[in-house]
ROTISE-159671 format. One line per 3 residues: number of its first residue (from 1); for each residue x, y negated, z negated of C-alpha. Coordinates in Angstrom, 2 decimals. Layout:
# residues N
NUM = X,Y,Z | ...
//
This chain:
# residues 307
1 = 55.85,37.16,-11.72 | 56.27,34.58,-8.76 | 58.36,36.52,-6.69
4 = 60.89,34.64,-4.14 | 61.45,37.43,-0.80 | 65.39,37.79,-0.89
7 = 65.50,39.50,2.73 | 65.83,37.34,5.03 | 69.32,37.14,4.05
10 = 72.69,36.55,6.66 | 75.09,39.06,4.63 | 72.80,41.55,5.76
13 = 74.22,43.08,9.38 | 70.26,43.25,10.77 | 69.74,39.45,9.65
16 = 72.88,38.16,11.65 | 72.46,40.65,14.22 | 68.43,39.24,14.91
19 = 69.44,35.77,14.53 | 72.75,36.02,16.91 | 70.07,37.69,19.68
22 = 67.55,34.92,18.68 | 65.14,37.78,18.10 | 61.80,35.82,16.55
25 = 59.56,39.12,16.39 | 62.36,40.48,13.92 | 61.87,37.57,11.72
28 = 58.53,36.72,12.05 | 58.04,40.58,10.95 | 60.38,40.93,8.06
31 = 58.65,37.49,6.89 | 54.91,38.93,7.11 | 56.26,42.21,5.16
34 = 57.68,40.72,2.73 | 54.76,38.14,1.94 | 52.50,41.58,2.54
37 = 54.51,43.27,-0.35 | 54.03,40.61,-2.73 | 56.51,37.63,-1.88
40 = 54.92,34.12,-2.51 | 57.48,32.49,-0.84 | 60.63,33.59,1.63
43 = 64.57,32.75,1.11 | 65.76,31.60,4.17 | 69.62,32.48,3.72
46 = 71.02,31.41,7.20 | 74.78,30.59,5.63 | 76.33,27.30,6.36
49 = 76.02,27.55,10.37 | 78.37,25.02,10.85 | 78.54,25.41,14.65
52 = 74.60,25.96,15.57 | 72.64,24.29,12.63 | 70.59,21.69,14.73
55 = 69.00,24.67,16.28 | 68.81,27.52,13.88 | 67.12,25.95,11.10
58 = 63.96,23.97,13.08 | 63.84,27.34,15.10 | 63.43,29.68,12.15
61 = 60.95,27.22,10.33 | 59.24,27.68,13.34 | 59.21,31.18,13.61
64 = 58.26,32.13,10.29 | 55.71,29.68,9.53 | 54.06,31.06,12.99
67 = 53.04,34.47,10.36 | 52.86,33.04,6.95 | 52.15,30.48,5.03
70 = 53.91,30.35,1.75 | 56.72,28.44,0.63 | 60.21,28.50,2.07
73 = 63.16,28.63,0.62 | 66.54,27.28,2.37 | 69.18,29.10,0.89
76 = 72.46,26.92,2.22 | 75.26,24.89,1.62 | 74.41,23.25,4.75
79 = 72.35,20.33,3.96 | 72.52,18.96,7.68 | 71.17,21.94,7.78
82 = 68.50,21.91,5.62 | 67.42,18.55,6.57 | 66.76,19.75,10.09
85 = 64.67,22.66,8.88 | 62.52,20.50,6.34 | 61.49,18.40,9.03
88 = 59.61,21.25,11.09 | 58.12,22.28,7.79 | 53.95,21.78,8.20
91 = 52.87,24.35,5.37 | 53.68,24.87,1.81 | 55.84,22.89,-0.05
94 = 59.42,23.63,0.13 | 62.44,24.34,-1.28 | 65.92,23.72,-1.79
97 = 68.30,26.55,-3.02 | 70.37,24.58,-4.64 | 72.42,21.82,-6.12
100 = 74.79,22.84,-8.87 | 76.47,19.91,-11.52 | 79.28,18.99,-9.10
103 = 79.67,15.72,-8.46 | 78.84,15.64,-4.69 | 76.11,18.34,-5.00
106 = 74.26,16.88,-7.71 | 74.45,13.49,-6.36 | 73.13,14.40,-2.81
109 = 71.10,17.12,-2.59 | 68.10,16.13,-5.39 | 67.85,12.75,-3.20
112 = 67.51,15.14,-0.14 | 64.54,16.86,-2.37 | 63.17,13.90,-3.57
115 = 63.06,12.60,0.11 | 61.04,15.61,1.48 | 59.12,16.28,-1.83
118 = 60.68,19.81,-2.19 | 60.66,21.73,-4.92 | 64.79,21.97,-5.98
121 = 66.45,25.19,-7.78 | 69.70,23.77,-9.90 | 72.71,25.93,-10.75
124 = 73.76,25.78,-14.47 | 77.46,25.31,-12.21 | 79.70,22.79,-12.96
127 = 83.05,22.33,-11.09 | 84.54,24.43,-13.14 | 82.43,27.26,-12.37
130 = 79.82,29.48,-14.03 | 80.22,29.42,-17.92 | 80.07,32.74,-19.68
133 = 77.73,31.86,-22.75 | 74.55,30.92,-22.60 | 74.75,27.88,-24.66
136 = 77.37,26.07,-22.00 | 74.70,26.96,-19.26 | 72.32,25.30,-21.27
139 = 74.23,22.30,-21.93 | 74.84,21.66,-18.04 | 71.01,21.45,-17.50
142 = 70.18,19.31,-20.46 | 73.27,17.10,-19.97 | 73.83,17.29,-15.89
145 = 70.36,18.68,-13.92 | 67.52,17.14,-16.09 | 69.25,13.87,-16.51
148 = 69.81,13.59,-12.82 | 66.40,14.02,-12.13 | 65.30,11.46,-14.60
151 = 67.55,9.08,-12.37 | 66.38,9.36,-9.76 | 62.65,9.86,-10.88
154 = 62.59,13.42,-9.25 | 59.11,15.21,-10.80 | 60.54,17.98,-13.52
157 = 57.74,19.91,-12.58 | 59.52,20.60,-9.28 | 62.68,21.48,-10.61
160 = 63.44,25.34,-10.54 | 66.64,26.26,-13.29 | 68.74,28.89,-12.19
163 = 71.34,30.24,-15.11 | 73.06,32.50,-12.31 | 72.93,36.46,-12.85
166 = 75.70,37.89,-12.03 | 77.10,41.51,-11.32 | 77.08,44.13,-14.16
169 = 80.26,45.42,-12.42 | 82.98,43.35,-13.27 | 80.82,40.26,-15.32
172 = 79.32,42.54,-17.56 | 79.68,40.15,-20.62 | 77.49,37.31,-18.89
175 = 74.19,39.73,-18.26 | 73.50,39.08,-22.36 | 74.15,35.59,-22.39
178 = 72.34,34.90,-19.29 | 69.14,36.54,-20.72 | 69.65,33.61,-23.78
181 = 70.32,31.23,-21.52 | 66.75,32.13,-19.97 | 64.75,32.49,-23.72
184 = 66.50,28.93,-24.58 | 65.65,26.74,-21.37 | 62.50,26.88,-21.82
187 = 62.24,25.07,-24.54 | 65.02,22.83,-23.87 | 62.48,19.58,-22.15
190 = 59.20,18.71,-22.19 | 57.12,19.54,-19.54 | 59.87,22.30,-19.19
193 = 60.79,23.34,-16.08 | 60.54,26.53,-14.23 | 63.30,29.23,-14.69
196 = 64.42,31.47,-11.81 | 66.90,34.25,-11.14 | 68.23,36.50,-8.70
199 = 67.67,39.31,-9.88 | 69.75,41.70,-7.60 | 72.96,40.21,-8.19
202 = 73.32,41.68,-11.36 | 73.63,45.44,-9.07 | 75.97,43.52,-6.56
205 = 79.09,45.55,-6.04 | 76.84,49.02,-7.77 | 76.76,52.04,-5.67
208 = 73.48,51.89,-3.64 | 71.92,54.68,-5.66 | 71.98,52.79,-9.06
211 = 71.33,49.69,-8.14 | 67.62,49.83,-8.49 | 67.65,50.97,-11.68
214 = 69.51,48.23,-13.12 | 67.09,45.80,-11.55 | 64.75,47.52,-13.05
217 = 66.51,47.96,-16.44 | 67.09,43.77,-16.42 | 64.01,42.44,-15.09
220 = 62.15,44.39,-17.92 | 64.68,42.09,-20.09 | 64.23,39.01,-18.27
223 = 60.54,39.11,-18.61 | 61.08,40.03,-22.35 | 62.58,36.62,-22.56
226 = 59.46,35.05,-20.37 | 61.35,35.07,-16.78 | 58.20,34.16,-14.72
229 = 60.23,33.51,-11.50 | 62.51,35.52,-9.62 | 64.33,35.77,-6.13
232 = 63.92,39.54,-5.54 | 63.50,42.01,-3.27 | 59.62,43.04,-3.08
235 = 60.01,46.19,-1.02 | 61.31,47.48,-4.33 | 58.03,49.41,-4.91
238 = 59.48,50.59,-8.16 | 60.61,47.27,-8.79 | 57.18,45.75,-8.49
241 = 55.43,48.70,-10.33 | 57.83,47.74,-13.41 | 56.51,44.16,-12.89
244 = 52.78,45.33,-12.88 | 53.16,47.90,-15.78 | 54.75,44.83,-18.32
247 = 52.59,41.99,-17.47 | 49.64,44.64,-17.82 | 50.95,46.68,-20.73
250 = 49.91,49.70,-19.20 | 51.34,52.32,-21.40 | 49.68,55.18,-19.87
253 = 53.57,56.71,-18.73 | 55.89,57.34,-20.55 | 58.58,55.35,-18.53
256 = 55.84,52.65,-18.57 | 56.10,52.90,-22.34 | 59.50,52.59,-22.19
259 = 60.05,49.30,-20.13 | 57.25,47.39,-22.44 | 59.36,48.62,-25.23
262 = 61.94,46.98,-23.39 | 60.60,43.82,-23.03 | 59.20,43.84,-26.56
265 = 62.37,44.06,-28.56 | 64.01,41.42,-26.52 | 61.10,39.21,-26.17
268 = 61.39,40.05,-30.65 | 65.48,38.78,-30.69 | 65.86,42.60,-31.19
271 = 67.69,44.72,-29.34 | 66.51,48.51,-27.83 | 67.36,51.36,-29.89
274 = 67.86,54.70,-29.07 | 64.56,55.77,-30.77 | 62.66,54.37,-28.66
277 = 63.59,56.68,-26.14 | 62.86,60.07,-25.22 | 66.41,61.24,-24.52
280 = 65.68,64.75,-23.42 | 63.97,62.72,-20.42 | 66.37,62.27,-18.00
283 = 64.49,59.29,-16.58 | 64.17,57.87,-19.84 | 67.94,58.76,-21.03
286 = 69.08,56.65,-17.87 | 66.95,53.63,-18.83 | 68.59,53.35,-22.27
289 = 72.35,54.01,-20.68 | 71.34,51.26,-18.31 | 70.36,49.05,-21.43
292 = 73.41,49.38,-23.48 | 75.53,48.57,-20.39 | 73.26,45.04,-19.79
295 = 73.85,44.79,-23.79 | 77.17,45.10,-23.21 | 77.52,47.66,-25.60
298 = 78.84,50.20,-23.08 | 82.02,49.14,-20.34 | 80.03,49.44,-16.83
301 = 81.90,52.50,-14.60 | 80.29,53.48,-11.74 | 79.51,57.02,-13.24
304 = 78.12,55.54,-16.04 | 74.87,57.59,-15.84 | 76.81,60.96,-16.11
307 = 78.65,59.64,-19.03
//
């Protein structure tokens, strides 16, 4: 699993805090650590900065790339922005996150891309919004995203298709479809291009102490349907053990069991059943709640777990 770092992220109070103090230690720190745990590239989410961007962006470019040297990711509608940071980039090839099917998006940001040889992720988003079922998501890349890049001669193999996860709580009836979505794009072109997701944003809006399991619970899923990219948090140790145990089918747990089960049945079209749970686990009993509520088989509550 390639895993994009998630935390250098500005809706997090230590991010804006560091970056309003100019603090470069803080940054060049939470980059190493997160490339240390397993990132192989970082998110740079800096927000729009519409007062400061000239600045901000060249300066963290700077600062990062002083401790690692992976790709980076800049996470912004900004793309004044973005511009400014791609020009300080000397290392790994870059990224843009992202252009969606509007109109103005899709028209300037894969020329930005193109310009600096990024890599580009592209939001199944039209100006409508995000479609529910995985078949309009599709359509938008095969009939919006590739097609623009064929325009404008912009390598596929640089394009990065993101069919937006979004929260259990309150969207529950996309978290299916999305997984689809995921199993489908893949075979939508030739060369197809890479899939990503951000994983956490199906737990946005979950109290703190649950969301790790449904990460857990859906990137099991996700890899079931051959999810080989993912913006993520990788200081989730049991988030990255989870990883390891799927891609190496180490069965030797029984939780371990349990998550390649997982990932079987849905990489099979099939859906978990009960049996393949050990209910009078409590571990395992709150994997397979967790499952029927990214099913959608069970309304999401907070409680669910004690349900």
């Amino acid at each position: 699993m390639y895993i994009i770092g998630e935390n250098i992220h500005i809706i997090a109070d230590k991010v804006k805090e560091a970056l309003k103090l100019r603090d470069r230690e803080f940054f060049m720190e939470l980059a190493l650590k997160q490339v240390e745990a397993g990132a192989q590239a970082i998110d740079l989410n800096l927000g729009p900065r519409k007062k400061d961007w000239e600045e901000v962006f060249p300066w963290m470019v700077e600062s990062v790339e002083t401790v690692v040297d992976v790709p980076l990711s800049f996470d912004s509608t900004n793309l004044m922005g973005i511009e400014a940071g791609l020009k300080k980039v000397t290392k790994a090839q870059p990224i843009i996150n992202s252009t969606s099917a509007e109109a103005e998006r899709l028209e300037k940001v894969p020329l930005l891309a193109k310009e600096y040889n990024t890599k580009l992720i592209a939001l199944t988003m039209g100006k409508s919004g995000i479609p529910v079922s995985a078949d309009e998501r599709v359509t938008i890349a095969l009939e919006k995203l590739i097609p623009r890049m064929l325009e404008i001669d912009f390598p596929i193999e640089d394009l990065i298709i993101d069919p937006l996860v979004l929260t259990v709580s309150g969207c529950q009836e996309y978290a299916p479809e999305l997984l689809e979505a995921v199993r489908t794009l893949q075979f939508a072109w030739d060369p197809p291009p890479v899939i990503s997701a951000g994983l956490s944003n199906v737990s946005n809006s979950v109290p703190d102490q649950n969301r790790p399991l449904i990460d857990r619970v859906y990137c099991a899923m996700l890899m079931g349907v051959g999810l080989q990219t993912m913006i993520a948090n990788p200081f989730d140790e049991q988030l990255r053990e989870t990883i390891r145990v799927i891609e190496e089918r180490d069965d030797s747990t029984p939780v371990g069991k349990a998550y390649i089960k997982i990932a079987d049945r849905i990489a099979e079209m099939e859906e978990p059943a009960i049996e393949d749970f050990d209910m009078n686990d409590p571990e395992q009993a709150a994997i397979w709640k967790t499952v029927q509520v990214l099913l959608n088989k069970v309304i999401y509550a907070d409680g669910y777990l004690d349900q």
